[in-house]
C-alpha positions as CSV (number, residue, x, y, z in Angstrom):
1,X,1.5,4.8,-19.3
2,X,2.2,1.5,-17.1
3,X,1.0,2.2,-13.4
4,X,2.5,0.7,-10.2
5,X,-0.7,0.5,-7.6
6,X,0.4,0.8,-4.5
7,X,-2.7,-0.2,-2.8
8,X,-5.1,-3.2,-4.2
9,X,-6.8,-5.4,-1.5
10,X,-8.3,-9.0,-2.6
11,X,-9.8,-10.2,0.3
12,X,-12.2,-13.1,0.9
13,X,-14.8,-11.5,0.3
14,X,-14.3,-10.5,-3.4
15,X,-12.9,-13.3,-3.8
16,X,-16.2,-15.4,-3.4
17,X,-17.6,-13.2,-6.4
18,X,-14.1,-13.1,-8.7
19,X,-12.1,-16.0,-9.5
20,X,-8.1,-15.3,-9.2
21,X,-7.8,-15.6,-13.3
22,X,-10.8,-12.7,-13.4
23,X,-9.0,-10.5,-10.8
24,X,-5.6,-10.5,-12.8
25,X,-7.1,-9.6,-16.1
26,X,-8.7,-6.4,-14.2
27,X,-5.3,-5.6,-13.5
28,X,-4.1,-6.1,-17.0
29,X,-6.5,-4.2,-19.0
30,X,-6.2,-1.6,-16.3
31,X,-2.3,-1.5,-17.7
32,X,-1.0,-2.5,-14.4
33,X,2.8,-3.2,-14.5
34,X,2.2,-4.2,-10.5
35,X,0.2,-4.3,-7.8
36,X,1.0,-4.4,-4.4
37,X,-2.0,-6.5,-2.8
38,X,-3.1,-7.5,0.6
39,X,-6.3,-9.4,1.9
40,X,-7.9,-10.2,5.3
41,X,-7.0,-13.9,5.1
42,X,-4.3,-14.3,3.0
43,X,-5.7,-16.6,0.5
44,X,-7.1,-14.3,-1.6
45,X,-3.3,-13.0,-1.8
46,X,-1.5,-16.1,-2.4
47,X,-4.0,-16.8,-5.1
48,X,-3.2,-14.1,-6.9
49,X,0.5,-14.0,-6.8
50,X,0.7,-17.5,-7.6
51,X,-1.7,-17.1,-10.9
52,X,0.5,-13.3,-11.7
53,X,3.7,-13.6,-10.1
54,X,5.1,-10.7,-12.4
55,X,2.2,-8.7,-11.5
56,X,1.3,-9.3,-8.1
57,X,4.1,-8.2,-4.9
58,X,2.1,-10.2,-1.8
59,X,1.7,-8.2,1.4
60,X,0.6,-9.8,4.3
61,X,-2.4,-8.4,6.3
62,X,-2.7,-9.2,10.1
63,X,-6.5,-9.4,9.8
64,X,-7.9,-13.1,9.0
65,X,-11.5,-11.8,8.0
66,X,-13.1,-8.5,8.0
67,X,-14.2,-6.7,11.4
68,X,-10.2,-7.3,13.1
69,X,-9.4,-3.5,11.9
70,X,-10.7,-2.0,15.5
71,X,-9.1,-5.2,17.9
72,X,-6.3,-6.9,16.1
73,X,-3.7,-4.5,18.0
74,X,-4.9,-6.3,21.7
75,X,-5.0,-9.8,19.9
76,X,-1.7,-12.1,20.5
77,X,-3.1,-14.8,18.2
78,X,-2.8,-12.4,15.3
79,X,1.2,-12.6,16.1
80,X,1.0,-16.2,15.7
81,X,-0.8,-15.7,12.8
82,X,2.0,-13.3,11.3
83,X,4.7,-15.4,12.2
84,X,3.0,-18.7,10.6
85,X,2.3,-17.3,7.2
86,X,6.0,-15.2,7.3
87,X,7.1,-18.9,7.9
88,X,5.9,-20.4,5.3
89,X,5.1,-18.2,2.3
90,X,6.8,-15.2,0.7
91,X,5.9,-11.6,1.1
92,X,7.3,-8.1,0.3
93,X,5.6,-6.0,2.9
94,X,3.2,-6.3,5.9
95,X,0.3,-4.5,5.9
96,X,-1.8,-2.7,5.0
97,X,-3.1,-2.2,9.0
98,X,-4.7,0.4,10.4
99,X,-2.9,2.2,13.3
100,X,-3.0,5.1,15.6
101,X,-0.5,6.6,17.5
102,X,-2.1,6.0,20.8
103,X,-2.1,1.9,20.2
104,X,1.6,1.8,18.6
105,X,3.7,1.0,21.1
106,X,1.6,-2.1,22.1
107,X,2.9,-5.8,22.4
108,X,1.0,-6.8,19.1
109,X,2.1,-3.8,17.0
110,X,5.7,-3.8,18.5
111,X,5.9,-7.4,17.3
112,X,4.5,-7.0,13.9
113,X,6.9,-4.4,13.3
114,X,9.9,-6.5,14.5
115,X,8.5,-9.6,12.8
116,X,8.8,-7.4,9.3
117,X,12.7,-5.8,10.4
118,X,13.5,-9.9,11.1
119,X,11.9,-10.5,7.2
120,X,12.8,-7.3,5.8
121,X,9.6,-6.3,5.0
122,X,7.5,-2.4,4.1
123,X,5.5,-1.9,6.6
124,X,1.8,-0.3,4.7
125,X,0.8,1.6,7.6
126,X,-2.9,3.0,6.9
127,X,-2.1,5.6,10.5
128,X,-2.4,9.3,11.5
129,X,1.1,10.8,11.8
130,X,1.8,9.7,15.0
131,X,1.8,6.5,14.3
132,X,4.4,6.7,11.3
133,X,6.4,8.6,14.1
134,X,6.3,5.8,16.5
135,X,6.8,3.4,14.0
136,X,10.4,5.1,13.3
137,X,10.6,5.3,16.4
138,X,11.1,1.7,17.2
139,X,12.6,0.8,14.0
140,X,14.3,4.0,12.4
141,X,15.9,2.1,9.0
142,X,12.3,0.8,8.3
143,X,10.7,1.6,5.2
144,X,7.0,2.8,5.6
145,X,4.3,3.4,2.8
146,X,1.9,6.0,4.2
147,X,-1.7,4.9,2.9
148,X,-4.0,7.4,1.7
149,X,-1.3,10.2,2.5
150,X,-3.0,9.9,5.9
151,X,-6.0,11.4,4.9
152,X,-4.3,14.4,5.5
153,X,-3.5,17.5,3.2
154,X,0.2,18.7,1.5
155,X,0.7,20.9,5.1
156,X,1.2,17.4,7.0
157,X,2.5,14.9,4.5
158,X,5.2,16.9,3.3
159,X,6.6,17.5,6.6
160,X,6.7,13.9,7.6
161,X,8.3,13.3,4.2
162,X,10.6,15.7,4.9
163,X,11.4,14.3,8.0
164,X,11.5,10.5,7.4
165,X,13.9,9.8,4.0
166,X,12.5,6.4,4.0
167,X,8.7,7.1,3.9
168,X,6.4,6.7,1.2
169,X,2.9,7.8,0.5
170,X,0.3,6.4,-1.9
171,X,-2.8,8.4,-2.6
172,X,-5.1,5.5,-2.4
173,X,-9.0,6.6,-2.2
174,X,-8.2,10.9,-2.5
175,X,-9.5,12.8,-5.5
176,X,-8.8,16.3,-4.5
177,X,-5.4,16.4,-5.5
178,X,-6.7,16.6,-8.9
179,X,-10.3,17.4,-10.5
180,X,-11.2,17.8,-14.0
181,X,-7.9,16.6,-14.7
182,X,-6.1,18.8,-13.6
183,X,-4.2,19.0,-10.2
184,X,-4.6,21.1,-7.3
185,X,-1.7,23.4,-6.8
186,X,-0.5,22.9,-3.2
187,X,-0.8,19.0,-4.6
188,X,1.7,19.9,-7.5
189,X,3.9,21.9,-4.6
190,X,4.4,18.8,-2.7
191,X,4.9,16.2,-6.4
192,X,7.8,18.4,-6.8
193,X,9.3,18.7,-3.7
194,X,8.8,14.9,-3.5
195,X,9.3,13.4,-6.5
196,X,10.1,10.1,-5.3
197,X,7.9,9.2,-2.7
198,X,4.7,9.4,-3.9
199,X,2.2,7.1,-6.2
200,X,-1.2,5.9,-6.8
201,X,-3.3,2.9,-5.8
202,X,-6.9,2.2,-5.9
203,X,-8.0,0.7,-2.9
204,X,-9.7,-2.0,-3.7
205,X,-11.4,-2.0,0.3
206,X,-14.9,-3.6,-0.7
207,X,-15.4,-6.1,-3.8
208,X,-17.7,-3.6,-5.4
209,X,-14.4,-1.6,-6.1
210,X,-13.1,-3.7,-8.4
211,X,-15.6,-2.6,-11.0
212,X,-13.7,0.7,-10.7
213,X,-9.8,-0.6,-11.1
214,X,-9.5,-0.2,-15.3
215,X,-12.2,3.6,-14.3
216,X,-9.6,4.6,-11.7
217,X,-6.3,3.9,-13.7
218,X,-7.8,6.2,-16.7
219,X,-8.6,8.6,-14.6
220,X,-4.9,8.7,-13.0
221,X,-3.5,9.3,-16.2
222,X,-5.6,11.5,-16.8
223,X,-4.5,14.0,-14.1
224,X,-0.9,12.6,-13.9
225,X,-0.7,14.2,-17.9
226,X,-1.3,17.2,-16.2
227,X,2.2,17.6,-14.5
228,X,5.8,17.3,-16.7
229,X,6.5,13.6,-18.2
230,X,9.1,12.8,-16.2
231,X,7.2,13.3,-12.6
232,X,4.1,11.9,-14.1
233,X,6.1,8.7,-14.7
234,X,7.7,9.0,-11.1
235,X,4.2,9.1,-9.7
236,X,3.0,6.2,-12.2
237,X,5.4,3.3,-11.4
238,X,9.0,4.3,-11.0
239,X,8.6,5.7,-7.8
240,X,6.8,2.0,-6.6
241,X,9.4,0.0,-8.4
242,X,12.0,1.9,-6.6
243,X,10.6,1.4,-3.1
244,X,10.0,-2.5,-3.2
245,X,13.2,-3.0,-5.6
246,X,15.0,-3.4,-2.2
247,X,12.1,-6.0,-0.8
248,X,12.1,-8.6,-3.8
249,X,14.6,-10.9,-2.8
250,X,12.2,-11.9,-0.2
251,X,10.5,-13.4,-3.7
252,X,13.1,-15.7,-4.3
């Protein structure tokens, strides 16, 4: 089964040990049919979506190295940063950036997220709850991929999916949604309320994790022939190619 991953970082750190060329065949002999990838610093990015551009959808990260997770939100040169590379490269989403509630309504988030409803861009928001709310909040037609599903269980997410039409979630870095493959019940529950807004990604967060992208894929189908074909494919790549479909002209 083809797999959309909704979460794959390639950031300059990994890419001092892997070469662009190496990177993309990971992703093909994992059976990628996309990957939506970020970096901190963007090169590692545009390196790949120039060597894969079938494979790769670029997102842009507002973090130029690692360490800007905790401070990039009181940092106005990471808006000129933004707007630079939105300038002159193309991108389908911003993100993923890491968020709370308490820090959304800032001048540096505020702009990002304005910067993305001038490019029509998906915002990958790695936040609590809160945060997704706020983002709505400002911009309520945006379209938001929730990373990790908020590290939170089926008793949050599925009331912010149920409350938000135009959020997402990717289960990026979980595993108790589903062990020995099987899945966990109150995981299945919220699959098929949900059929369309969830899917899978890796998280590729540290270079070592890129020894684990062709493991992790085998493993998702693994558990994801535990539920009925046609959600199992949702989950795999339909629901992902139906979320960015709207984002690609920004390809062109």
């Amino acid at each position: 089964m083809p797999i959309f991953d909704a979460h794959i970082h390639f950031s300059h750190d990994a890419a001092e040990q892997l070469s662009a060329g190496d990177a993309v065949a990971i992703l093909e002999q994992a059976g990628l049919k996309r990957a939506l990838v970020s970096s901190s610093g963007d090169a590692g990015t545009r390196a790949l979506y120039a060597a894969a551009p079938d494979l790769v959808l670029p997102s842009l990260r507002p973090y130029r190295r690692r360490g800007e997770i905790g401070r990039w939100v009181d940092d106005p040169s990471v808006i000129d940063f933004l707007e630079d590379r939105l300038e002159r490269f193309r991108w389908v989403a911003v993100g993923e950036f890491h968020l709370f509630a308490s820090q959304t309504d800032k001048a540096v988030p505020r702009r990002m997220i304005e910067l993305a409803r001038q490019h029509n861009l998906l915002l990958h928001a790695h936040s609590d709850a809160g945060a997704v709310d706020r983002i709505f909040a400002q911009w309520p037609e945006a379209r938001v991929l929730w990373a990790h599903a908020g590290f939170v269980g089926p008793d949050t997410v599925g009331p912010m999916l149920e409350k938000h039409a135009k959020l997402w979630t990717d289960l990026a870095f979980r595993s108790e949604h589903a062990r020995g493959g099987r899945v966990d019940d109150d995981w299945r529950s919220l699959f098929a309320a949900f059929p369309d807004r969830v899917m899978v990604g890796t998280d590729t967060f540290t270079p070592e994790r890129w020894h684990y992208v062709v493991q992790h894929a085998e493993w998702t189908r693994e558990w994801l022939g535990d539920l009925p074909p046609d959600l199992a494919e949702k989950i795999a790549w339909r629901n992902g190619e139906a979320m960015i479909r709207p984002h690609l002209a920004q390809l062109r």
